[in-house]
RODO-2510 file (C-alpha; in nm, 4 decimals, decimal comma):
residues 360
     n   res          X          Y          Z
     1     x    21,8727    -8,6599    -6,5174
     2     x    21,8078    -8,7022    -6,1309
     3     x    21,6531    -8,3698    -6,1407
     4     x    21,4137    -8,4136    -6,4486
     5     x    21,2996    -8,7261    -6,2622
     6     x    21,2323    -8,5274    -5,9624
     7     x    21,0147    -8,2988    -6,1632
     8     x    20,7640    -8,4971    -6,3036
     9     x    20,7637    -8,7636    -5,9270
    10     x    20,4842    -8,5631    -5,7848
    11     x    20,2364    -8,5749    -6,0750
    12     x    20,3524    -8,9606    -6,1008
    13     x    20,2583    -9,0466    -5,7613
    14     x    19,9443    -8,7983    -5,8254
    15     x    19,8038    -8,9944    -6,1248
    16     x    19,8336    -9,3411    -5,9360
    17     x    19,6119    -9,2067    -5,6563
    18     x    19,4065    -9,1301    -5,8800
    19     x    19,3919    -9,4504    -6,0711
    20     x    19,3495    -9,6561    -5,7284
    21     x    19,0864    -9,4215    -5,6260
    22     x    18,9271    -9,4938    -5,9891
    23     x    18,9496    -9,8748    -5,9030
    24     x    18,7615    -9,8559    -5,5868
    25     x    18,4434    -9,6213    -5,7452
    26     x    18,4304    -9,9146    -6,0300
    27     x    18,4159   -10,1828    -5,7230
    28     x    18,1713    -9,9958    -5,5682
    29     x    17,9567    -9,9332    -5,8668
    30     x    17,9767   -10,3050    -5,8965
    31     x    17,8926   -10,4186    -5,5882
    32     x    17,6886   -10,0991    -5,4157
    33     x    17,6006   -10,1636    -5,0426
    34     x    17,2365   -10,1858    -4,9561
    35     x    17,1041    -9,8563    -4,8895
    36     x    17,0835    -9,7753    -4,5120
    37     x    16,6950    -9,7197    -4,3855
    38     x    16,6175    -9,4041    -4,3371
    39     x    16,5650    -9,2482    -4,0011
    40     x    16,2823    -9,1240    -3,8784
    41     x    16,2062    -8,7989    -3,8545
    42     x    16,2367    -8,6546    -3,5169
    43     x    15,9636    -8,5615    -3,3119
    44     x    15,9039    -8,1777    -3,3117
    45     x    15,9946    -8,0394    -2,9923
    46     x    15,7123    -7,7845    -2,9585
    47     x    15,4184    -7,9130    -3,1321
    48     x    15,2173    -7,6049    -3,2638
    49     x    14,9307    -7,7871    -3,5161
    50     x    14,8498    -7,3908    -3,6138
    51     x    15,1538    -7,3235    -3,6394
    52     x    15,3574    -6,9830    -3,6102
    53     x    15,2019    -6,6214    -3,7365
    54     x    15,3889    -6,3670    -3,7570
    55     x    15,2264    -6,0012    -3,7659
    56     x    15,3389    -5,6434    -3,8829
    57     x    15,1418    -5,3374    -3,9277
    58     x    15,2906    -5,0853    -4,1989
    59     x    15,0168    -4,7946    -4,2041
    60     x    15,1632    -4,4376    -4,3491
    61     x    14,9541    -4,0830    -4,3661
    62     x    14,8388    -3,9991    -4,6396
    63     x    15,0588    -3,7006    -4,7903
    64     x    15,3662    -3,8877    -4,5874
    65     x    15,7179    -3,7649    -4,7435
    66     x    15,8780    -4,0058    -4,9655
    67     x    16,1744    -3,9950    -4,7334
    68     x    15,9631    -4,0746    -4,4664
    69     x    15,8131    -4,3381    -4,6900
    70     x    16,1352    -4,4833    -4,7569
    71     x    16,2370    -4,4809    -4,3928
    72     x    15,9914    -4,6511    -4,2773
    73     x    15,9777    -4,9551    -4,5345
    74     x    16,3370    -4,9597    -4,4815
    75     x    16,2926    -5,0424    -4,0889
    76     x    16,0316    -5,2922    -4,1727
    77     x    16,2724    -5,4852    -4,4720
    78     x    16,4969    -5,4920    -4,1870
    79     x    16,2927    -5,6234    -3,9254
    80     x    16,1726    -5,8912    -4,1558
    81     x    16,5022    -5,9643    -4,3057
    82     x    16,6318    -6,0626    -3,9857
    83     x    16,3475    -6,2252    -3,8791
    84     x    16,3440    -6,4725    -4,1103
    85     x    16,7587    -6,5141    -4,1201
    86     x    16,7563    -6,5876    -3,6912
    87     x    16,3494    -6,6830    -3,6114
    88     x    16,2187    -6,8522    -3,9109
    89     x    16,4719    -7,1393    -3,9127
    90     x    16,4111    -7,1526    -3,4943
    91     x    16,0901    -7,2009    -3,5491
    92     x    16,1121    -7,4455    -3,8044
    93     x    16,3486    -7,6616    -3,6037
    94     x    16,1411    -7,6508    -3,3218
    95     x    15,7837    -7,6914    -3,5040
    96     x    15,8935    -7,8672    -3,7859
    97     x    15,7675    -7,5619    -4,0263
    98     x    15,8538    -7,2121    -4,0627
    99     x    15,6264    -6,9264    -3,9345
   100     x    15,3511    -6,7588    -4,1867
   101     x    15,3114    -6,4076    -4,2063
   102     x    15,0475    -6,1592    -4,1863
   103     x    15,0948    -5,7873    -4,2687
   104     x    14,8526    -5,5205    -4,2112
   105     x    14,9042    -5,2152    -4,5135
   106     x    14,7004    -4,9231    -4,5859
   107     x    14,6107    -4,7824    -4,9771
   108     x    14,9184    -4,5559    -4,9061
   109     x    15,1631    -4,8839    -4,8236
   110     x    14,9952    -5,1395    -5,0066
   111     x    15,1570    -5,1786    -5,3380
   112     x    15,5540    -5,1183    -5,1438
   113     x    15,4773    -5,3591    -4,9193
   114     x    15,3215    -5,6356    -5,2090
   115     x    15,6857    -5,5686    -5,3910
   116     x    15,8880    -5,6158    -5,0495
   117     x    15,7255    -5,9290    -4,9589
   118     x    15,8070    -6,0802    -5,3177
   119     x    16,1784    -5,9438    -5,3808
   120     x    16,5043    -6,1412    -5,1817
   121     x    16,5744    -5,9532    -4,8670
   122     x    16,9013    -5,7862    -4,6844
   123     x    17,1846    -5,6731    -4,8625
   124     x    17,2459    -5,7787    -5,2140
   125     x    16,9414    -5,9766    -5,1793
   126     x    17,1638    -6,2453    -4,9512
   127     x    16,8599    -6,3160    -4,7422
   128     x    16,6622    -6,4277    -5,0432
   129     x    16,2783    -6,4298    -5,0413
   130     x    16,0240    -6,5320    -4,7677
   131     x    15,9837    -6,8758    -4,7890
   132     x    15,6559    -6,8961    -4,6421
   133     x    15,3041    -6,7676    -4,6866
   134     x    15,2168    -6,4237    -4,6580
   135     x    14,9122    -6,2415    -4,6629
   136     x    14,8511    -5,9038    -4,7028
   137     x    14,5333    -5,6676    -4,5453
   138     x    14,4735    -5,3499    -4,6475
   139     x    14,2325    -5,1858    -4,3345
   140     x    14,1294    -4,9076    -4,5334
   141     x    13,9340    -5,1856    -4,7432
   142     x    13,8578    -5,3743    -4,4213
   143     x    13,4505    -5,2590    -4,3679
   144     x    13,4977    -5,2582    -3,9734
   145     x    13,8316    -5,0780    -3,9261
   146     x    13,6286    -4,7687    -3,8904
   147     x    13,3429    -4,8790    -3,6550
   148     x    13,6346    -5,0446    -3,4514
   149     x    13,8196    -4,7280    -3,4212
   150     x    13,5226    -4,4660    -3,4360
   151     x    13,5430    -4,4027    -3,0853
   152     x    13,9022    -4,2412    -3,1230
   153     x    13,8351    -4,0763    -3,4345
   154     x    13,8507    -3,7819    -3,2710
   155     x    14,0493    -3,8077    -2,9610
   156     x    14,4063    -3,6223    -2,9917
   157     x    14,6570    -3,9288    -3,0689
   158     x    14,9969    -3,8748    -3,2710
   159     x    15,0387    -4,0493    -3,5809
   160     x    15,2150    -4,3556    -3,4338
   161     x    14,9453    -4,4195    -3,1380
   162     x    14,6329    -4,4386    -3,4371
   163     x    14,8762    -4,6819    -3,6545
   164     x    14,9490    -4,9004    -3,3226
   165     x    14,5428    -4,8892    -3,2527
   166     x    14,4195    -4,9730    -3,5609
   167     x    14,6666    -5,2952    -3,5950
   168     x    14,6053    -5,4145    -3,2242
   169     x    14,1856    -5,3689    -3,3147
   170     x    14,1918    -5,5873    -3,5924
   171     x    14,4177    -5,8988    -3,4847
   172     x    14,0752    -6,0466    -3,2883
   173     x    13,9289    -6,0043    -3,6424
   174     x    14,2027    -6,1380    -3,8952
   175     x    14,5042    -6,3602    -3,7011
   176     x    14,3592    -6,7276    -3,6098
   177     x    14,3130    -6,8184    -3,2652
   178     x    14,4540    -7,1982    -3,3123
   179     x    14,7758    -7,0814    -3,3869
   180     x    15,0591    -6,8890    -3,1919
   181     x    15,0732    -6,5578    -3,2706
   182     x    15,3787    -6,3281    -3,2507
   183     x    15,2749    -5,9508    -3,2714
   184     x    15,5815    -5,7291    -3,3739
   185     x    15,6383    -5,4002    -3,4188
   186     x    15,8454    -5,2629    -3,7637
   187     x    16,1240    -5,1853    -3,5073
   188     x    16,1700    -5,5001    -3,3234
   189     x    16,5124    -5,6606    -3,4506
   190     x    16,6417    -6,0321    -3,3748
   191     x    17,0060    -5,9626    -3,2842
   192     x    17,0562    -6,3268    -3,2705
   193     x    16,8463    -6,6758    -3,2690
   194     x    16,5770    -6,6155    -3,0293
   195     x    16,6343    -6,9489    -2,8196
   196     x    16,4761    -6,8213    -2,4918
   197     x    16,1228    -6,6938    -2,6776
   198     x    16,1930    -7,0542    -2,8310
   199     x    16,2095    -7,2591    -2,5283
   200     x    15,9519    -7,0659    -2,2940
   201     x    15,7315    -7,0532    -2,5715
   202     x    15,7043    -7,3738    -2,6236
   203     x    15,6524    -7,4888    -2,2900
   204     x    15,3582    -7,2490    -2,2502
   205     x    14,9512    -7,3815    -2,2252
   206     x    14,6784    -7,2413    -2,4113
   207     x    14,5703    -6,9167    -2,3013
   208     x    14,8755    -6,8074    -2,1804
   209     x    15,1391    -6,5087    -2,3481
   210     x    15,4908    -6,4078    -2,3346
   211     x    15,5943    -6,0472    -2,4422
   212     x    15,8666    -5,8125    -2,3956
   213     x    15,9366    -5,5565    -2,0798
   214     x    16,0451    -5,2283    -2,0693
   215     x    16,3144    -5,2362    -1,7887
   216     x    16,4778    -4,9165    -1,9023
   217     x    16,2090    -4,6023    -1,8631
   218     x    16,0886    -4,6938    -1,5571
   219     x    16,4219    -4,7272    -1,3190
   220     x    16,4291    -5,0498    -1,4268
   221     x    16,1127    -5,1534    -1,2593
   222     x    15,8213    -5,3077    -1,4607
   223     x    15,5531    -5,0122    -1,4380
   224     x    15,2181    -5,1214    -1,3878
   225     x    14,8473    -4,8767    -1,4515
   226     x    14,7887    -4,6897    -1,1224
   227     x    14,4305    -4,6341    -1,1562
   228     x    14,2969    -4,9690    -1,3332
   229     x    14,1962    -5,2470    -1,0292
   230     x    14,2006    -5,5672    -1,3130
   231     x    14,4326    -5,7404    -1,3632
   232     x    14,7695    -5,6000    -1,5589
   233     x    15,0479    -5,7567    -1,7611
   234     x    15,3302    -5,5533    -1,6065
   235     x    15,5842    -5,3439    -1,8292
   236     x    15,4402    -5,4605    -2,1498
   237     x    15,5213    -5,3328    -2,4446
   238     x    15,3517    -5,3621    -2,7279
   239     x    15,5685    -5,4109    -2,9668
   240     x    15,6573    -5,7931    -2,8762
   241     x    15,3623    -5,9868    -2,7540
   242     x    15,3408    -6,3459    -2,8200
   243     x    15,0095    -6,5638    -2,7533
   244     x    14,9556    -6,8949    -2,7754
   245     x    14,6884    -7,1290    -2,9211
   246     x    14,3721    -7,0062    -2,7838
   247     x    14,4378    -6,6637    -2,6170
   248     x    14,2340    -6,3995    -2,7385
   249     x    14,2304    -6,0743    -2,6575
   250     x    13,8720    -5,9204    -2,7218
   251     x    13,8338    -5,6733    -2,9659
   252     x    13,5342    -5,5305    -2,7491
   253     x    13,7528    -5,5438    -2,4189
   254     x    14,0262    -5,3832    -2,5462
   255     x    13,8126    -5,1145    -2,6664
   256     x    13,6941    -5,0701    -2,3445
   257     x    14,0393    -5,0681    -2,2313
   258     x    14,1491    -4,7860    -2,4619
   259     x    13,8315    -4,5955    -2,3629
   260     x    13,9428    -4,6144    -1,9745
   261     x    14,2535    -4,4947    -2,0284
   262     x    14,1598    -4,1722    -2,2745
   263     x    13,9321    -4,0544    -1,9841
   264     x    14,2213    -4,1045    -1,7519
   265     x    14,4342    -3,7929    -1,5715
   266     x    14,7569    -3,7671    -1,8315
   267     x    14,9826    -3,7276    -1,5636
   268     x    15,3566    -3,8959    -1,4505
   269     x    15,1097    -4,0640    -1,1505
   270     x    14,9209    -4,2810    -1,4277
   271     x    15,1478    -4,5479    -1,4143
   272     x    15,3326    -4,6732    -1,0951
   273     x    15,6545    -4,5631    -1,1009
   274     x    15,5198    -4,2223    -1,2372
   275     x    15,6338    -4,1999    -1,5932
   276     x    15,7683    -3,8445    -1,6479
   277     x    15,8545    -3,8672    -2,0153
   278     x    15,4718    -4,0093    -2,1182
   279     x    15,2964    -3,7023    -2,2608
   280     x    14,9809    -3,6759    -2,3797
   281     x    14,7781    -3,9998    -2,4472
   282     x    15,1110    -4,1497    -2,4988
   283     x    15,1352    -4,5280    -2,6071
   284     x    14,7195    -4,5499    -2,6053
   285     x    14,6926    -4,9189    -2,7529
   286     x    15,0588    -5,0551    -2,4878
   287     x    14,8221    -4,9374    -2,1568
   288     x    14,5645    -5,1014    -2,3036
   289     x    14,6603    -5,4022    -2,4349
   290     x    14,8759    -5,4573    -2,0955
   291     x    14,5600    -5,4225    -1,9214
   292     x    14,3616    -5,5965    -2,1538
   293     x    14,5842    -5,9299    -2,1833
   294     x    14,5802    -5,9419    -1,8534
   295     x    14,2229    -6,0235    -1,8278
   296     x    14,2526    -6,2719    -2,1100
   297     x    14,5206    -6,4781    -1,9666
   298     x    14,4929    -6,7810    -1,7603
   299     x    14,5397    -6,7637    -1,4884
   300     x    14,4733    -6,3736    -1,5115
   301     x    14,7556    -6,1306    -1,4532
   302     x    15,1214    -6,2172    -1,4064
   303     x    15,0899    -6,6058    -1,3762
   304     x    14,9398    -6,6153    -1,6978
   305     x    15,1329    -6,3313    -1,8852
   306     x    15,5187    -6,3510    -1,8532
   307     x    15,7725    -6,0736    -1,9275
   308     x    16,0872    -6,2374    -2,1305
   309     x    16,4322    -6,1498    -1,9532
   310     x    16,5577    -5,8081    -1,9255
   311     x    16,8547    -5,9096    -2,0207
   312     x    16,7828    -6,1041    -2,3513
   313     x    16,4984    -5,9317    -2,4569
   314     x    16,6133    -5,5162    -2,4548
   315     x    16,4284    -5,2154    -2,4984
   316     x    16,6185    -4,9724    -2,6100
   317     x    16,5397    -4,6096    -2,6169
   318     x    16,6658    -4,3400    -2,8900
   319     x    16,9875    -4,1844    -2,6696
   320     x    17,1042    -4,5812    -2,5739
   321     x    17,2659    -4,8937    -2,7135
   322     x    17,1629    -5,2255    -2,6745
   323     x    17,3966    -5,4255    -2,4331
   324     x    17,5673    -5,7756    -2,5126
   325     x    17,3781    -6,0960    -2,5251
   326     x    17,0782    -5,9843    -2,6457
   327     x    16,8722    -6,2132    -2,8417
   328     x    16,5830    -5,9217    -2,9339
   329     x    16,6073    -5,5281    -2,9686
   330     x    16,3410    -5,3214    -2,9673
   331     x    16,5228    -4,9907    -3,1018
   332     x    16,3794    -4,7014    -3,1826
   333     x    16,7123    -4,5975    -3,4220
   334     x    16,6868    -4,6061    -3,8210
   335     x    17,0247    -4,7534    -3,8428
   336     x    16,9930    -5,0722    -3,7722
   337     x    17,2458    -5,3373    -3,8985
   338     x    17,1954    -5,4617    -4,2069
   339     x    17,0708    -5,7924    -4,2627
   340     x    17,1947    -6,0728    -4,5155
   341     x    17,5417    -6,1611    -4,3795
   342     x    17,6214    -6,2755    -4,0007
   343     x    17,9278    -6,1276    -4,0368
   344     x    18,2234    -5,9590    -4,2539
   345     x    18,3629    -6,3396    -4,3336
   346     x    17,9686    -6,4690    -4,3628
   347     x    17,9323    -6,2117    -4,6151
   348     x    18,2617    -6,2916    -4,8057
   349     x    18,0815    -6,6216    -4,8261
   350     x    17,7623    -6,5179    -4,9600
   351     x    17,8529    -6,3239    -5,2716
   352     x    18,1330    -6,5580    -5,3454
   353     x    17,8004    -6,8461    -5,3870
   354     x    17,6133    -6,5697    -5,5309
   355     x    17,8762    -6,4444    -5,8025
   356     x    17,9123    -6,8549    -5,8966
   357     x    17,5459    -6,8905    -5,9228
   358     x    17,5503    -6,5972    -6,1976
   359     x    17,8227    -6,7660    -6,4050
   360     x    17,7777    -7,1027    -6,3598
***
């Protein structure tokens, strides 16, 4: 007898909790407290009335291998994915809304891009979909992408330089001044929440930029254009150039820019240190947008153009790693991390809220 009683103590003592705990919700329901005024809404800490735009370039050649194809819309999905998993919602907590997005396509990237931009991102679709605007412009239908780039038409660039070109000509035309604008290239990653862009950002005036350094290719030094006298934004690259509100960089300078530099000497000496691995008219629209912001900055040069840290914000060439505490990666590999889950227990997370959302 003692031990049937001991069985059946626990859900005894079980059920009673429950029944008090019944009691209480029933006194509550009778007697609810007066609902607590609601707080108001902090103050955004970086006030951006344009807010945030966000712009990639996906441009193939025509006759482009569909493994090539699939490459490259791979590196973008990734560069977006984890874009909008570490900068969107750093953006929105600072601004108070998440960044837009602009993407420039071609009639060979058009239609893959239209379906990437709709469909729930990273792995399993984890990411979900961009929760923001998005617009799409295709420069082949764009009546002044060829007068803007007629006087390179024939001027011996590799695939990668004309794509660069074309999407640095066209921002003057298509991305709004009022806002910020962050330029990225498809193989730009966020490794992690991108606090320092956040916080220097912010605390930039009109008509000033941030962007990314090279501190690798150079000896670690930030190179700078031997031969051009005006000022320079030293060790750009262009692959990570943010402007704020009012900075423009003029469609018809940087033309003039690019034209400088084709006529230029294509030796190591064109850039101070000497460059040895730049061949040919290597990185055409980088030297010229470098030069180029420069001029449009205020004040011109350095004070009004600042290079992120070296140690947060890594470039990282095709025979390297990145190092630890990075918050960006510029990479040049094709496997990159994929994006939807932080981490192994993250993940675990995810599909376990997925798999209930399917049964449910």
């Amino acid at each position: 007898m003692p031990s049937s009683m001991g069985s059946f103590s626990l859900p005894i003592t079980l059920w009673s909790a429950l029944l008090i705990l019944g009691q209480s919700l029933q006194v509550d329901r009778a007697a609810p407290a007066a609902p607590a005024a609601p707080a108001a809404p902090a103050a955004p800490a970086w006030s951006l009335p344009g807010g945030l735009v966000v712009r990639y370039a996906q441009l193939n050649r025509p006759g482009e291998t569909a493994a090539k194809r699939r490459e490259s819309l791979a590196l973008l999905e990734s560069s977006l994915c984890f874009a909008e998993q570490r900068l969107a919602p750093a953006i929105e907590k600072a601004t108070g809304s998440r960044p837009s997005y602009v993407f420039y396509t071609n009639n060979e990237t058009h239609e893959e891009v239209h379906t990437l931009v709709r469909k729930p991102l990273g792995i399993f679709g984890l990411q979900g979909r961009i929760a923001a605007s998005v617009r799409l412009i295709n420069l082949d239908m764009d009546p002044d992408d060829k007068k803007r780039f007629e006087r390179f038409e024939n001027v011996s660039l590799d695939h990668f330089s004309r794509v660069a070109a074309r999407r640095s000509l066209a921002d003057d035309k298509h991305l709004p001044r009022q806002s910020g604008r962050l330029l990225l290239g498809t193989d730009i990653m966020f490794a992690a929440e991108p606090a320092e862009f956040v916080s220097r950002a912010s605390a930039l005036k009109e008509h000033q930029a941030l962007y990314m350094a090279d501190g690798v290719n150079w000896g670690g030094q930030l190179y700078t254009l031997t031969g051009h006298t005006g000022p320079q934004c030293p060790g750009l690259i262009g692959d990570f150039i943010y402007l704020s509100p009012g900075t423009r960089i003029d469609m018809k300078m940087l033309v003039e820019r690019m034209s400088w530099y084709v006529t230029q000497p294509q030796t190591a000496e064109l850039t101070s240190p000497p460059c040895n691995d730049c061949r040919g008219l290597h990185a055409l629209d980088q030297f010229a947008l470098m030069a180029a912001l420069g001029a449009a900055v205020t004040p011109q040069g350095p004070g009004g153009c600042i290079p992120l840290s070296l140690e947060r914000y890594q470039h990282v060439p095709s025979n390297s790693s990145s190092k630890d505490g990075a918050e960006v990666v510029h990479d040049k590999h094709l496997d990159l991390p994929m994006c939807g889950a932080v981490d192994g227990k993250q993940l675990l997370t995810d599909v376990q809220k997925t798999l209930f959302g399917w049964f449910r």
